[in-house]
OpenMM code with the backbone's topology and positions (N, CA, C; nanometers):
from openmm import Vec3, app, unit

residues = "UNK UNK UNK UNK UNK UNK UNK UNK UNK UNK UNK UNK UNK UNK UNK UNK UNK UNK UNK UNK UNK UNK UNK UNK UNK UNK UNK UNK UNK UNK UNK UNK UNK UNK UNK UNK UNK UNK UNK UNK UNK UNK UNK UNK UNK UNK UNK UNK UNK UNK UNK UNK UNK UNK UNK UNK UNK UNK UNK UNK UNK UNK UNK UNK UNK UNK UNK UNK UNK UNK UNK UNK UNK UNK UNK UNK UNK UNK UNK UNK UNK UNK UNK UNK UNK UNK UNK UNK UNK UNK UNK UNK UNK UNK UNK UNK UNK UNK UNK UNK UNK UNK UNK UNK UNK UNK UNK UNK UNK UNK UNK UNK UNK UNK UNK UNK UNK UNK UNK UNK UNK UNK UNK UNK UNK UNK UNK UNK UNK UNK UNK UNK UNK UNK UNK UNK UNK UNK UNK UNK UNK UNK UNK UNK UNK UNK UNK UNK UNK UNK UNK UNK UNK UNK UNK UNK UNK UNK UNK UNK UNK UNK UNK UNK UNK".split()
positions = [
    Vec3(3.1213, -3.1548, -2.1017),
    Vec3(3.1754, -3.1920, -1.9735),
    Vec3(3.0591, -3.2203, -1.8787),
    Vec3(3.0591, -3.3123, -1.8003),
    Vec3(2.9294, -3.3641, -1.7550),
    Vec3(2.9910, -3.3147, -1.5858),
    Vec3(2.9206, -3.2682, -1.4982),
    Vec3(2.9166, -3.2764, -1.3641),
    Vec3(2.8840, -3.3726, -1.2616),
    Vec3(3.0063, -3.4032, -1.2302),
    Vec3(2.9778, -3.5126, -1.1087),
    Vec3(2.9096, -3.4984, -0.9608),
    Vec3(2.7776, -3.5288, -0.9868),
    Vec3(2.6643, -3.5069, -0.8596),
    Vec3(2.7702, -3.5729, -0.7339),
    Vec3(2.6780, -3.4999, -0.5918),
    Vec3(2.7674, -3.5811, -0.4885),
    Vec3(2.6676, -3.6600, -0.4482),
    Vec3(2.5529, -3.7154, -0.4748),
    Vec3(2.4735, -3.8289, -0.3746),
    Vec3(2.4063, -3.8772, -0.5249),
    Vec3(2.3541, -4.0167, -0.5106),
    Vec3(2.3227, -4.1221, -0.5928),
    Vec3(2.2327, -4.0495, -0.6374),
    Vec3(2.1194, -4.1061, -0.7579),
    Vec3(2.0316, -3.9825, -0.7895),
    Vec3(1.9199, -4.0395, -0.7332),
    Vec3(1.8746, -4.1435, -0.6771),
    Vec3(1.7156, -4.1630, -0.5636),
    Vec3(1.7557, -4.0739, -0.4640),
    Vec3(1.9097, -4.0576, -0.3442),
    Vec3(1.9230, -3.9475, -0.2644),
    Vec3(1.9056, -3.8210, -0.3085),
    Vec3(1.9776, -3.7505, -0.4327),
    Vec3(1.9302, -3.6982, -0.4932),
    Vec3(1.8244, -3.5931, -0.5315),
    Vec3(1.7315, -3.7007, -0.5784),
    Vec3(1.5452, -3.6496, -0.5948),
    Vec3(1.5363, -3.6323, -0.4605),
    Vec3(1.5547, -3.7064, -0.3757),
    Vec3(1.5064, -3.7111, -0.2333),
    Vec3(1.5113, -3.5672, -0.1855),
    Vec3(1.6483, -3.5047, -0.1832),
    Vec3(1.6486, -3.4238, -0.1723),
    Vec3(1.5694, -3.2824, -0.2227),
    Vec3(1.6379, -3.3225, -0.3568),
    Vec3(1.5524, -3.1746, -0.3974),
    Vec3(1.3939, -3.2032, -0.4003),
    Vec3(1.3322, -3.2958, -0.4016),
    Vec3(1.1871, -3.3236, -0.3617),
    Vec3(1.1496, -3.2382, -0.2072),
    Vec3(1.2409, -3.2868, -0.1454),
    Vec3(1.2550, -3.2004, 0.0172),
    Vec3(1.2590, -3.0632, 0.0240),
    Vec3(1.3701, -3.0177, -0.1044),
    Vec3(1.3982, -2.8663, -0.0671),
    Vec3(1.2497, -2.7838, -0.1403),
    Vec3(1.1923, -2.8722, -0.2367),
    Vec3(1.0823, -2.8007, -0.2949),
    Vec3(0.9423, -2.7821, -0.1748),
    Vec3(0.9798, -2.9097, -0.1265),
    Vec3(0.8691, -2.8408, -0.0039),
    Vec3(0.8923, -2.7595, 0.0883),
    Vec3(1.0058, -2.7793, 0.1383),
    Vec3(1.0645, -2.6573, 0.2300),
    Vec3(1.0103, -2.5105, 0.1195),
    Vec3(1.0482, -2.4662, 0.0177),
    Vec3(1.0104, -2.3715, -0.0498),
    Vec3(0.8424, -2.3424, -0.0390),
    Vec3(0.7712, -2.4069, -0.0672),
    Vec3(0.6259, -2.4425, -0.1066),
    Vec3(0.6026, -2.4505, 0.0706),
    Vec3(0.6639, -2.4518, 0.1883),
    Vec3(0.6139, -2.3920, 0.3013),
    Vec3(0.6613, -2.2865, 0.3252),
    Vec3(0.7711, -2.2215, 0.2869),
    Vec3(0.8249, -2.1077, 0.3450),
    Vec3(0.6695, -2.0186, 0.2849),
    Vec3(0.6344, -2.0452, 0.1431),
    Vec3(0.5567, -1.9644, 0.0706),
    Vec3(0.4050, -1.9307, 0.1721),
    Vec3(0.3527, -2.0652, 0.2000),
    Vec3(0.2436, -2.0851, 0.2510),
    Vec3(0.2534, -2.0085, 0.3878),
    Vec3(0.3444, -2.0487, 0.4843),
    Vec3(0.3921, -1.9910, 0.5855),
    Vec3(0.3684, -1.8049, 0.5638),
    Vec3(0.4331, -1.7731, 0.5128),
    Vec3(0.4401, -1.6236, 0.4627),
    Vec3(0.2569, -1.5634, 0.4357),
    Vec3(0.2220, -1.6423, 0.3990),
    Vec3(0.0412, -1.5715, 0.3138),
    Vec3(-0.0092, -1.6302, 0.4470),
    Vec3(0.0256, -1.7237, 0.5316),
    Vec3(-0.0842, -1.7446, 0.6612),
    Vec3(-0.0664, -1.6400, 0.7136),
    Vec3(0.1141, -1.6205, 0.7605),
    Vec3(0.0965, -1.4835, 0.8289),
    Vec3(0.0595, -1.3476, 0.8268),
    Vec3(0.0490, -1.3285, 0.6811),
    Vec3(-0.0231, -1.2015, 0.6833),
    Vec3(-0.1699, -1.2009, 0.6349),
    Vec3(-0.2450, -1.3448, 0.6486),
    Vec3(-0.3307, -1.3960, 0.6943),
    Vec3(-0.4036, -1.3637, 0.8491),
    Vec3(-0.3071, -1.4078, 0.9136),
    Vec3(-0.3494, -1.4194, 1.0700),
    Vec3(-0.2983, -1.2404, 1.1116),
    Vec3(-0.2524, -1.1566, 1.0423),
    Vec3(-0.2407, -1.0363, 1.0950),
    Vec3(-0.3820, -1.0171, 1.0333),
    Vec3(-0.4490, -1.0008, 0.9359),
    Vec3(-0.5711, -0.9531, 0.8503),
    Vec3(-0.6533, -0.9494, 1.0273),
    Vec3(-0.6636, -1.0906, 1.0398),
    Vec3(-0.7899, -1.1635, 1.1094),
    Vec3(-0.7582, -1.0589, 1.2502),
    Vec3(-0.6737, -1.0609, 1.3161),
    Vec3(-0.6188, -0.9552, 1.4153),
    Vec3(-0.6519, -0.7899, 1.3920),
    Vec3(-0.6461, -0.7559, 1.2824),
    Vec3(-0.6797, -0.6131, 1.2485),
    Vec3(-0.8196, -0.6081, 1.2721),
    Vec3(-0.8989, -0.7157, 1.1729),
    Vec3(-1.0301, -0.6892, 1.1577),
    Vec3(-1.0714, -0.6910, 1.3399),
    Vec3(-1.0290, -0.8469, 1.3800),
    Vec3(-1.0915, -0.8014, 1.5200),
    Vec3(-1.0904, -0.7069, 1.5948),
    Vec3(-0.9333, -0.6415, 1.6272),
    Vec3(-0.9736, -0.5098, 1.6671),
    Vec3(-0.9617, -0.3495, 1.5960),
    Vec3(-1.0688, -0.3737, 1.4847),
    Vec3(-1.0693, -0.3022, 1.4350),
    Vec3(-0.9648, -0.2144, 1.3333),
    Vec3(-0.8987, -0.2304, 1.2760),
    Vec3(-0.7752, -0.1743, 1.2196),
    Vec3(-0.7944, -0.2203, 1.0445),
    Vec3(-0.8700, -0.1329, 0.9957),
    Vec3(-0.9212, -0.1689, 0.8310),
    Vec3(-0.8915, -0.0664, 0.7770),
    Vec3(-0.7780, 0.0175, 0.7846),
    Vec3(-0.7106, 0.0967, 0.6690),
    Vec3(-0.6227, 0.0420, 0.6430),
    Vec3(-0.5243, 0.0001, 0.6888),
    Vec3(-0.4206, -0.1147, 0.6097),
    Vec3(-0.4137, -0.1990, 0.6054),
    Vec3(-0.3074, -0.2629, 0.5358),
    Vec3(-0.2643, -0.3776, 0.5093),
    Vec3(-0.1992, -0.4644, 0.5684),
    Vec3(-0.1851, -0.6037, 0.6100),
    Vec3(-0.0854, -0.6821, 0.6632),
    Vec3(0.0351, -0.6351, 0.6043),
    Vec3(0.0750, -0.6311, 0.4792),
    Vec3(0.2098, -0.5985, 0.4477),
    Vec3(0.2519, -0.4570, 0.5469),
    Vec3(0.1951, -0.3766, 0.5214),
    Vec3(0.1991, -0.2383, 0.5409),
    Vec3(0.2066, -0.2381, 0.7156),
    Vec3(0.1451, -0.3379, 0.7917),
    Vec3(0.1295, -0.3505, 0.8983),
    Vec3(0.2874, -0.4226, 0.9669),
    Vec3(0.3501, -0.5084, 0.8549),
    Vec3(0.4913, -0.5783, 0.8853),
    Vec3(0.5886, -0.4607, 0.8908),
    Vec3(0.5681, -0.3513, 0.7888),
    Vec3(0.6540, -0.2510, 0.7531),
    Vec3(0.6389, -0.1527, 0.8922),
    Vec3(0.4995, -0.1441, 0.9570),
    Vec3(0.5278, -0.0636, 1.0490),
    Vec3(0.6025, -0.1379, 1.1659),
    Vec3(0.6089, -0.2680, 1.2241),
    Vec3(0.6286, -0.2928, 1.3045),
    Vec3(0.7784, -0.3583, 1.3129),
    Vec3(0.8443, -0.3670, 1.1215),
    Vec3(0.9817, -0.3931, 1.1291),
    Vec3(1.0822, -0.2690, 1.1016),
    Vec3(0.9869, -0.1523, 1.1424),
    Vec3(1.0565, -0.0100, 1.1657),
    Vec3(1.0413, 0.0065, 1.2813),
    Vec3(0.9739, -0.0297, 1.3537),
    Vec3(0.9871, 0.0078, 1.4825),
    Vec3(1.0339, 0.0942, 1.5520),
    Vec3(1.1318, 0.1501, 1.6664),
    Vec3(1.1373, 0.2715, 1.6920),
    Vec3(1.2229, 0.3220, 1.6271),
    Vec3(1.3374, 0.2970, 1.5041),
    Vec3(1.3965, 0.3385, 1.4400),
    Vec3(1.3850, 0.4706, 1.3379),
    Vec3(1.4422, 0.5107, 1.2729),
    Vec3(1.4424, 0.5960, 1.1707),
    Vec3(1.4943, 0.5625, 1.0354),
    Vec3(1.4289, 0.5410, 0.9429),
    Vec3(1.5062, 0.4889, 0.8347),
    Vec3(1.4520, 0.5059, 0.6654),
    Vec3(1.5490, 0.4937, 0.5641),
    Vec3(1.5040, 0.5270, 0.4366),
    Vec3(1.4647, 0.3950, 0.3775),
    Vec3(1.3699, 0.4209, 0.2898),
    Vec3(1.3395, 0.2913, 0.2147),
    Vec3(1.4406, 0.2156, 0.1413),
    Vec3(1.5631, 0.2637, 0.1744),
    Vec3(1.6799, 0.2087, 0.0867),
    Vec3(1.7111, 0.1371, 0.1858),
    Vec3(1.7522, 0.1559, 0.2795),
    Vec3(1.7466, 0.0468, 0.4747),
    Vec3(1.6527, -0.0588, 0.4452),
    Vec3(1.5329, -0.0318, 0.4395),
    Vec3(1.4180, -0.1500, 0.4294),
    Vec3(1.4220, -0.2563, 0.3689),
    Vec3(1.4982, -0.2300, 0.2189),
    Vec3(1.5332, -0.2844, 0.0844),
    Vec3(1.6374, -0.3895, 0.1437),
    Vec3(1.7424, -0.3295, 0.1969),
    Vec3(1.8623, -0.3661, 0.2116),
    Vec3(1.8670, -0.4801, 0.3038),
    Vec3(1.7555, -0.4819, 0.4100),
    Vec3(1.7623, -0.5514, 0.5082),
    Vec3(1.7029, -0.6466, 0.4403),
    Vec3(1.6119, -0.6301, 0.3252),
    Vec3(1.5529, -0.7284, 0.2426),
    Vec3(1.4209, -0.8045, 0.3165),
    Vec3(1.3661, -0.6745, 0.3704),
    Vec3(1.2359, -0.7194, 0.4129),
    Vec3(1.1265, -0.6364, 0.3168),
    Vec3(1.1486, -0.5928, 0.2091),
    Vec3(1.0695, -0.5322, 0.0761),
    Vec3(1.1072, -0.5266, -0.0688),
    Vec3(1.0580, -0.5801, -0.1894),
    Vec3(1.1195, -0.5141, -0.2757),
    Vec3(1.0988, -0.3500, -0.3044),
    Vec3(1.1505, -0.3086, -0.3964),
    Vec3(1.1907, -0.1659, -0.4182),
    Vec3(1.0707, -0.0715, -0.4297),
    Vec3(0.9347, -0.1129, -0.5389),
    Vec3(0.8705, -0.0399, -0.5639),
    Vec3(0.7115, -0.0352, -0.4518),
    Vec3(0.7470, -0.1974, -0.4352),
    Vec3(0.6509, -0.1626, -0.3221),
    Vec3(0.6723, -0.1174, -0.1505),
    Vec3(0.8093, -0.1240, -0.1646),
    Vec3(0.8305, -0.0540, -0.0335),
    Vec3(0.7782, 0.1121, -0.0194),
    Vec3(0.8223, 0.1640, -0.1560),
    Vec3(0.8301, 0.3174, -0.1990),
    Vec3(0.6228, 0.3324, -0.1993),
    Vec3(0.5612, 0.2474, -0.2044),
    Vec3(0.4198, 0.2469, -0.2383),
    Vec3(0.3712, 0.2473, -0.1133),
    Vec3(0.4049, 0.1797, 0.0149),
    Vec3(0.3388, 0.1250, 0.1274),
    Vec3(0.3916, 0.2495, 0.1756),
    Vec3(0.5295, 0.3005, 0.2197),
    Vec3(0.5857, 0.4013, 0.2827),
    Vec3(0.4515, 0.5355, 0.2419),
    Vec3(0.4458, 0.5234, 0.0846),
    Vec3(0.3855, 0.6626, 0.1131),
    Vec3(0.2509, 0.6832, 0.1270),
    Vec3(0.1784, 0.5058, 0.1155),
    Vec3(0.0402, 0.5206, 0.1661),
    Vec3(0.0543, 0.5497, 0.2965),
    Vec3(0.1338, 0.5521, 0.4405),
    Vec3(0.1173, 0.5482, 0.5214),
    Vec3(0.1724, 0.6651, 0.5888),
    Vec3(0.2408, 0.7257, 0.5239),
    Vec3(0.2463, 0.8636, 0.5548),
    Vec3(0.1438, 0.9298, 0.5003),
    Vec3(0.0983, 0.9282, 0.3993),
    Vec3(-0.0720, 0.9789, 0.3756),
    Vec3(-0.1502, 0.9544, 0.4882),
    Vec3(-0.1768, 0.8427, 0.5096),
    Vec3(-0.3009, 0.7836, 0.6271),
    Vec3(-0.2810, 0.8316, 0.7864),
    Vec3(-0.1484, 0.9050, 0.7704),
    Vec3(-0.0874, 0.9410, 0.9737),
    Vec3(0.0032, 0.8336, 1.0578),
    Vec3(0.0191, 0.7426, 0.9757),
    Vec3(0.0832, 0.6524, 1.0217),
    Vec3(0.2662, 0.6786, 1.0266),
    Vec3(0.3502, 0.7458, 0.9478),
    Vec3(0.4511, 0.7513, 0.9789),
    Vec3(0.4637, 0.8782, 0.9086),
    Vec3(0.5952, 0.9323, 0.9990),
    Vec3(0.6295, 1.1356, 0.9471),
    Vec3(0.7267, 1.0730, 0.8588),
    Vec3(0.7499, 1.1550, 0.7428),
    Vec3(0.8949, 1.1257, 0.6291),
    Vec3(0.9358, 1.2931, 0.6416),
    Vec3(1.0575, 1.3067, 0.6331),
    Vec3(1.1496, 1.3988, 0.5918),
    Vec3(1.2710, 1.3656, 0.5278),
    Vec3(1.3075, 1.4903, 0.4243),
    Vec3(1.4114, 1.4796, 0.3533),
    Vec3(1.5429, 1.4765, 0.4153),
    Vec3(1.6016, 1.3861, 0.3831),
    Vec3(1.7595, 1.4106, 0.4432),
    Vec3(1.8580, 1.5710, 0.4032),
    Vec3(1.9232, 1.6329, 0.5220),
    Vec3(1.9797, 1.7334, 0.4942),
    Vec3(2.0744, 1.6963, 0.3772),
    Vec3(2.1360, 1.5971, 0.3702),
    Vec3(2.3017, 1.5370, 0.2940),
    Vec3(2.2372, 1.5174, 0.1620),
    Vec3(2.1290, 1.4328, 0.1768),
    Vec3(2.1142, 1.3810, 0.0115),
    Vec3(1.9540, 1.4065, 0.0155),
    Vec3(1.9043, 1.4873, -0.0574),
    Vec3(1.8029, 1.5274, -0.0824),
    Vec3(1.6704, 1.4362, -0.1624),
    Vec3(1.7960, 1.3868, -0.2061),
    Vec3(1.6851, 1.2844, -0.2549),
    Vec3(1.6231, 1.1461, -0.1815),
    Vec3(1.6899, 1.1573, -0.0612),
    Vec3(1.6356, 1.0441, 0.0257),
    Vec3(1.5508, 1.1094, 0.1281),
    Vec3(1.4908, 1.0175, 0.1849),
    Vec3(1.3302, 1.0154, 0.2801),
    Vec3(1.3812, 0.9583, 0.4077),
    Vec3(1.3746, 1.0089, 0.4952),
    Vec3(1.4072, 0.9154, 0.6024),
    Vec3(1.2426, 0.9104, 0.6516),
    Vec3(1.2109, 0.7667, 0.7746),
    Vec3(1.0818, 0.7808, 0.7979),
    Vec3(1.0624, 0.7290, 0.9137),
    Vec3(0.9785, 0.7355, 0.9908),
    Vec3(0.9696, 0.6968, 1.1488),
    Vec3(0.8025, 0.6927, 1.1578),
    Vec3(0.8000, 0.6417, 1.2795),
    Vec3(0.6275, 0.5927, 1.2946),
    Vec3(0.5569, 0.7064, 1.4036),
    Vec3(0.4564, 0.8063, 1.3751),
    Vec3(0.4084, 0.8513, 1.4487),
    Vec3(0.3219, 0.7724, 1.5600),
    Vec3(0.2750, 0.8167, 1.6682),
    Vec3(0.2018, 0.7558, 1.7826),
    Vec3(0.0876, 0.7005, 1.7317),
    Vec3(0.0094, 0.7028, 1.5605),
    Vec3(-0.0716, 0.6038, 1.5385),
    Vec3(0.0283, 0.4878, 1.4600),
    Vec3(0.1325, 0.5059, 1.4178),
    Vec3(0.2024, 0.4063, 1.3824),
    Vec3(0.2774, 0.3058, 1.4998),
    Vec3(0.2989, 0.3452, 1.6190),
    Vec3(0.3264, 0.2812, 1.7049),
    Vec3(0.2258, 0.1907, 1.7686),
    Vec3(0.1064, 0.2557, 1.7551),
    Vec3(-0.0089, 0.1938, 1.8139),
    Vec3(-0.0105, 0.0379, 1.7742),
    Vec3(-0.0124, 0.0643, 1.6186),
    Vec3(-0.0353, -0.0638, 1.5317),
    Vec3(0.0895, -0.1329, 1.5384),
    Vec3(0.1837, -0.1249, 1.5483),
    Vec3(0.3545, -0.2000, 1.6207),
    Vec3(0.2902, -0.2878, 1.7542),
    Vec3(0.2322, -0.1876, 1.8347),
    Vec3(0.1960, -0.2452, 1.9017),
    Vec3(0.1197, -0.3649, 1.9179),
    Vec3(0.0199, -0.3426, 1.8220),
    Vec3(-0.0825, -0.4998, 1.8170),
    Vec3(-0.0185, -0.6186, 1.7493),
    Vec3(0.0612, -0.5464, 1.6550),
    Vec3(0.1460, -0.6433, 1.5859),
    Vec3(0.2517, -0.7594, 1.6869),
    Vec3(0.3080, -0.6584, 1.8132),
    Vec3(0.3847, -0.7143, 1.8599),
    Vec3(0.3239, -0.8257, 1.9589),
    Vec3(0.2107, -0.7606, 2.0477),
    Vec3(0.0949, -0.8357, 2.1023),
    Vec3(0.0753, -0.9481, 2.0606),
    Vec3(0.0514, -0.9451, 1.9323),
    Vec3(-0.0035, -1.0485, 1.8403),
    Vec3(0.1622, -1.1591, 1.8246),
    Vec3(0.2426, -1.1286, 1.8173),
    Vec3(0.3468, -1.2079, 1.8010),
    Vec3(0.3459, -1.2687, 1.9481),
    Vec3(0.3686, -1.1711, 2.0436),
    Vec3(0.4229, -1.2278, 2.1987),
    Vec3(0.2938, -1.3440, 2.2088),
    Vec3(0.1489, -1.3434, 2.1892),
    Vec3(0.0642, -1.4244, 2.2296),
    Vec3(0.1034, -1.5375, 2.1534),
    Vec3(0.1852, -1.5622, 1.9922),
    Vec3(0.1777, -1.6683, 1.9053),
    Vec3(0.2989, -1.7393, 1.9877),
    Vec3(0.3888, -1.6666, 2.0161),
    Vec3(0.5170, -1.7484, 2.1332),
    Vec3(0.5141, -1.8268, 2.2075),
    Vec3(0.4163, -1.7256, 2.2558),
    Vec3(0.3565, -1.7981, 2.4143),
    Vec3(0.2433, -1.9432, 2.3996),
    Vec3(0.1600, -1.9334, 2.3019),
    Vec3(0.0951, -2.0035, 2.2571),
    Vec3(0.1685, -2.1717, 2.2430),
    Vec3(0.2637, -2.1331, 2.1489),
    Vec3(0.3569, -2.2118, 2.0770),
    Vec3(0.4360, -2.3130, 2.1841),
    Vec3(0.4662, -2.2249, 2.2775),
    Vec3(0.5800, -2.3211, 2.3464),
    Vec3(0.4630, -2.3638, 2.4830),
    Vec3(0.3280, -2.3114, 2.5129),
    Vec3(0.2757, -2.3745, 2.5816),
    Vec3(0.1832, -2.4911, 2.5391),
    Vec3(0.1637, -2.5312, 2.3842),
    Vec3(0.1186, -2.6050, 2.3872),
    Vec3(0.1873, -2.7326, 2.3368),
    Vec3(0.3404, -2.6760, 2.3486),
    Vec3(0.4439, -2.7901, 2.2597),
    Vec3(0.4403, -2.7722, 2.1215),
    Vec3(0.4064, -2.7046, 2.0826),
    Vec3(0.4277, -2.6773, 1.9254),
    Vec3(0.5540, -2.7283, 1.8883),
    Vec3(0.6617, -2.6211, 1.9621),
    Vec3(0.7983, -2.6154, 1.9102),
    Vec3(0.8725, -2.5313, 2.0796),
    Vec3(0.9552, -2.6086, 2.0774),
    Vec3(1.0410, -2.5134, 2.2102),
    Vec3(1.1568, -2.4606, 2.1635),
    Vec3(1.2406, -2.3885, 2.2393),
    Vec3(1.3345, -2.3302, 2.2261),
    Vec3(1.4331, -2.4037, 2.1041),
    Vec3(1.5193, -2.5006, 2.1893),
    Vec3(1.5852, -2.5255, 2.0735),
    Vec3(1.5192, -2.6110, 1.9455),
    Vec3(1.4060, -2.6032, 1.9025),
    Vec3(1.4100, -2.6464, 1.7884),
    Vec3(1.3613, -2.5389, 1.7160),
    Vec3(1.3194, -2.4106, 1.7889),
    Vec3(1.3001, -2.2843, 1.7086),
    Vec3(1.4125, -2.2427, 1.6681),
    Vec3(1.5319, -2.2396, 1.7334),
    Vec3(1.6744, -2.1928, 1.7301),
    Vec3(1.7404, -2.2964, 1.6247),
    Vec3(1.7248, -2.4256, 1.5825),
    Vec3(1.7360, -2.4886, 1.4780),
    Vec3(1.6766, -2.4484, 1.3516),
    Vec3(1.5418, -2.4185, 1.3567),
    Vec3(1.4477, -2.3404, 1.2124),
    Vec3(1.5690, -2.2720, 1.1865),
    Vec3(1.5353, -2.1688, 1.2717),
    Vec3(1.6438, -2.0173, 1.2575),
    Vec3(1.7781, -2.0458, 1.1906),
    Vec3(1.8436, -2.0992, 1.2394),
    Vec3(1.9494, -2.1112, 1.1932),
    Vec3(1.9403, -2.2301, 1.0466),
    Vec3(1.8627, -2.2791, 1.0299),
    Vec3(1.9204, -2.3333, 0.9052),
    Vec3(1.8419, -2.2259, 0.7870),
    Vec3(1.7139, -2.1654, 0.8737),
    Vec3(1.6938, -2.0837, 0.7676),
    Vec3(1.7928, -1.9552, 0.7272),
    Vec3(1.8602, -1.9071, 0.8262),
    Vec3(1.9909, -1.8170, 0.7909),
    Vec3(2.1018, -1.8827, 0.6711),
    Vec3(2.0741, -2.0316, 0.6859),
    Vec3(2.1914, -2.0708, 0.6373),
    Vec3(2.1407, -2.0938, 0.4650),
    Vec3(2.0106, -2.0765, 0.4759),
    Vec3(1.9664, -2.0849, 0.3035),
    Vec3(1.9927, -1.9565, 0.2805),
    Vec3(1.9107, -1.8467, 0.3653),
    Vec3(1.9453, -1.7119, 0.2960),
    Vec3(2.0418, -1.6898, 0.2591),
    Vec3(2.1517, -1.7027, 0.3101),
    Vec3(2.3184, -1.6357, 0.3064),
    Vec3(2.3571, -1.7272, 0.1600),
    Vec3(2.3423, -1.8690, 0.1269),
    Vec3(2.3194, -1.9096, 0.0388),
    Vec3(2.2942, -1.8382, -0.0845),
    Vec3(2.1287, -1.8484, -0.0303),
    Vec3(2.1061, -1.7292, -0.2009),
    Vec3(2.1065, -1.6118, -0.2029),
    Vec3(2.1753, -1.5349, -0.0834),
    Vec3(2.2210, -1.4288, -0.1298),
    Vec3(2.3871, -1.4176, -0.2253),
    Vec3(2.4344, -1.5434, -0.1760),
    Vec3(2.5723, -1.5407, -0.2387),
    Vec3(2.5073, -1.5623, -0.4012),
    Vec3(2.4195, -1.6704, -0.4190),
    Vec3(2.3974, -1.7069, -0.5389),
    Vec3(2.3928, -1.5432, -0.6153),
    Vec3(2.3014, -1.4899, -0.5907),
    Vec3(2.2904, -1.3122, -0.6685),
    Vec3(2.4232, -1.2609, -0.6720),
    Vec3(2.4642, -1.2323, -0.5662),
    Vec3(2.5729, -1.1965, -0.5421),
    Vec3(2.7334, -1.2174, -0.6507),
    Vec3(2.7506, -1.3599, -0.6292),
    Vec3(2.8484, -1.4062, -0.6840),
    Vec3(2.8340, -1.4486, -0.8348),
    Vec3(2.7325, -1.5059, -0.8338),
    Vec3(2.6642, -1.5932, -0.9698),
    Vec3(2.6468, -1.5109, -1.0747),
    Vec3(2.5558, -1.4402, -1.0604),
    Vec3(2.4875, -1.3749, -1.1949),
    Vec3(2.5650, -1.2303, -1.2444),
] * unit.nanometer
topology = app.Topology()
chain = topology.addChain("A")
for resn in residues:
    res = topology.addResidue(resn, chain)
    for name in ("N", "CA", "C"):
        topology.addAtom(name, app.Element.getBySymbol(name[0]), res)
């Protein structure tokens, strides 16, 4: 049984030629930014961690939460979330305690040197904003366009896992 495509196949390629670069920037995009956090640490000083480790503190923020939260929100996979969490409770960066209910979970929060580094992180974002829309980079609504079509791939392939396999 053969499947009937919906666009000619030059539209087609066109496309998926398109969506492969969209992919092949999301990628690039991702390693600049924890690129341009590196370059931010080193300048002011901040060479015990990691950019990753540095995203994790600052997308916990004042919250409290288990590495199963982190997972879920799908800003880590599994084993290296469980790896970064506990380098950084080693280093002073965030307190973990056991949950009263389920013992086997960690809840974790950022001590006042983990906030510190939230902090530069966030610094560092508010200046790339500000940057951005003062030099015309990108303004409002065409950031609010990214956004939303990039929501609209995720939800996508999350159905794909989801439903598919």
């Amino acid at each position: 049984m053969s499947m009937q495509r919906p666009f000619p196949a030059p539209m087609r390629q066109g496309f998926i030629a398109g969506y492969l670069e969209a992919l092949a920037l999301v990628e690039r995009l991702h390693r600049l930014l924890l690129d341009v956090i590196k370059d931010e640490f080193e300048r002011v000083g901040v060479l015990e961690i990691n950019p990753v480790q540095a995203l994790l503190l600052f997308n916990v923020g004042d919250h409290e939460v288990t590495a199963g939260e982190l997972k879920s929100r799908g800003y880590y996979q599994g084993s290296n979330v469980s790896y970064n969490l506990k380098k950084l409770v080693e280093l002073g960066y965030m307190h973990h305690q056991r949950c009263e209910i389920d013992r086997r979970s960690v809840r974790v929060r950022l001590t006042p040197k983990g906030r510190e580094v939230r902090d530069v992180v966030a610094d560092l974002f508010e200046r790339h904003a500000d940057g951005l829309q003062d030099k015309g980079v990108i303004d409002h609504a065409g950031l609010e366009d990214i956004t939303s079509s990039l929501r609209r791939m995720e939800r996508y392939w999350s159905d794909q896992i989801r439903y598919i396999y």
